[in-house]
N, C-alpha and C positions, 0 to 999 in steps of 0.2 A: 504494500500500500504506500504508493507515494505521494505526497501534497500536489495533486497536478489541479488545474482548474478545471470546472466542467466543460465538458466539451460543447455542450449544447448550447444553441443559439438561445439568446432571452426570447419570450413572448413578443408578438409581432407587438411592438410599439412603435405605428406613426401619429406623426406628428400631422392633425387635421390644420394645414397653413390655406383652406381654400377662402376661406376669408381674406387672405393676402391675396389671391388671384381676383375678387371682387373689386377690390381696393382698386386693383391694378385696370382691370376692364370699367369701372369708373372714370378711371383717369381718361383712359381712353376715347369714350363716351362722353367727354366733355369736350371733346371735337367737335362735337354737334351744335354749340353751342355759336361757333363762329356763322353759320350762312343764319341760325336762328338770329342771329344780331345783324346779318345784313337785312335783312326780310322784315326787321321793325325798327331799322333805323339807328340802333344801338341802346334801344329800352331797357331790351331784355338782359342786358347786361348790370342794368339793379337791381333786377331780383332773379339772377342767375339761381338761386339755391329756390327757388320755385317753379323755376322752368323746365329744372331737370329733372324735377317729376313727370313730366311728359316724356322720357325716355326711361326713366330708372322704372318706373311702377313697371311697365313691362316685362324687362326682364327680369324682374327681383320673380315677379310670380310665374316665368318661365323656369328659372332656375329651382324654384322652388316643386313645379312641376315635375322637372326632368330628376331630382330625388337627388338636390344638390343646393342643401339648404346654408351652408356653408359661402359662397360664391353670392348666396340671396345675401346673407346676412355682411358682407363685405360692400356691398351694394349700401345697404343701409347705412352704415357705417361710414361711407366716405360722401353719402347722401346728406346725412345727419350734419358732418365736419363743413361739409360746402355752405351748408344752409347759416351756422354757426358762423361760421369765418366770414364771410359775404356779407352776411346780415349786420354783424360787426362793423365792418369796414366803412359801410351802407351810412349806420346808420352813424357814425363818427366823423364820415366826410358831410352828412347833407346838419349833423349838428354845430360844426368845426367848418365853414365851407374857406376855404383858402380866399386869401388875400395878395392878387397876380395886379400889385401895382406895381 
C-alpha cells in the first residue's frame, strides 16, 4: 500500500458561465441600436435602456424556450446594467446640462 492519489477523475464539475455568453450577445445586440437612432433622429439614444426591450424580451424568452435559461438570465443582466447606467447618465446630464460658452 502506497500513499499514491486517487486515480479517479473528480465528479463532473462545470462551471455554468452561460450567463457570461448572455452578457456577451447583449453587447452585441446593442448594435441594433445604431440604424434604431438613425430612424428617430437620435431620441432613442435617451432612453436606450428602454428600447432595448424591443430586442432583449425576444430573445430572453427564446433562450429561455430553447432550455437555456442561463444565456436568458445574462440577457437580463446586462439589460438591467444598461437601463441602470443610461438612466444615470440621462438623468445627471439633463439635471447638470453643460455650460458650452
Amino acid at each position: 500500500m502506497q500513499n499514491e492519489p486517487d486515480s479517479t477523475p473528480p465528479p463532473n464539475q462545470t462551471k455554468n458561465t452561460d450567463w457570461l455568453l448572455g452578457i456577451g450577445l447583449l453587447l452585441l445586440l446593442h448594435l441594433i441600436q445604431i440604424p434604431i437612432a438613425v430612424l428617430t433622429v437620435g431620441t432613442s439614444l435617451l432612453a436606450i435602456g428602454l428600447v432595448q426591450l424591443i430586442y432583449v424580451i425576444p430573445f430572453v424568452l427564446h433562450f429561455r424556450k430553447k432550455g437555456r435559461p442561463g444565456i436568458a438570465k445574462g440577457l437580463i443582466i446586462g439589460a438591467a446594467l444598461t437601463l441602470l447606467l443610461t438612466g444615470t447618465c440621462t438623468a445627471l446630464f439633463f439635471l447638470n446640462p453643460p455650460d458650452f460658452r
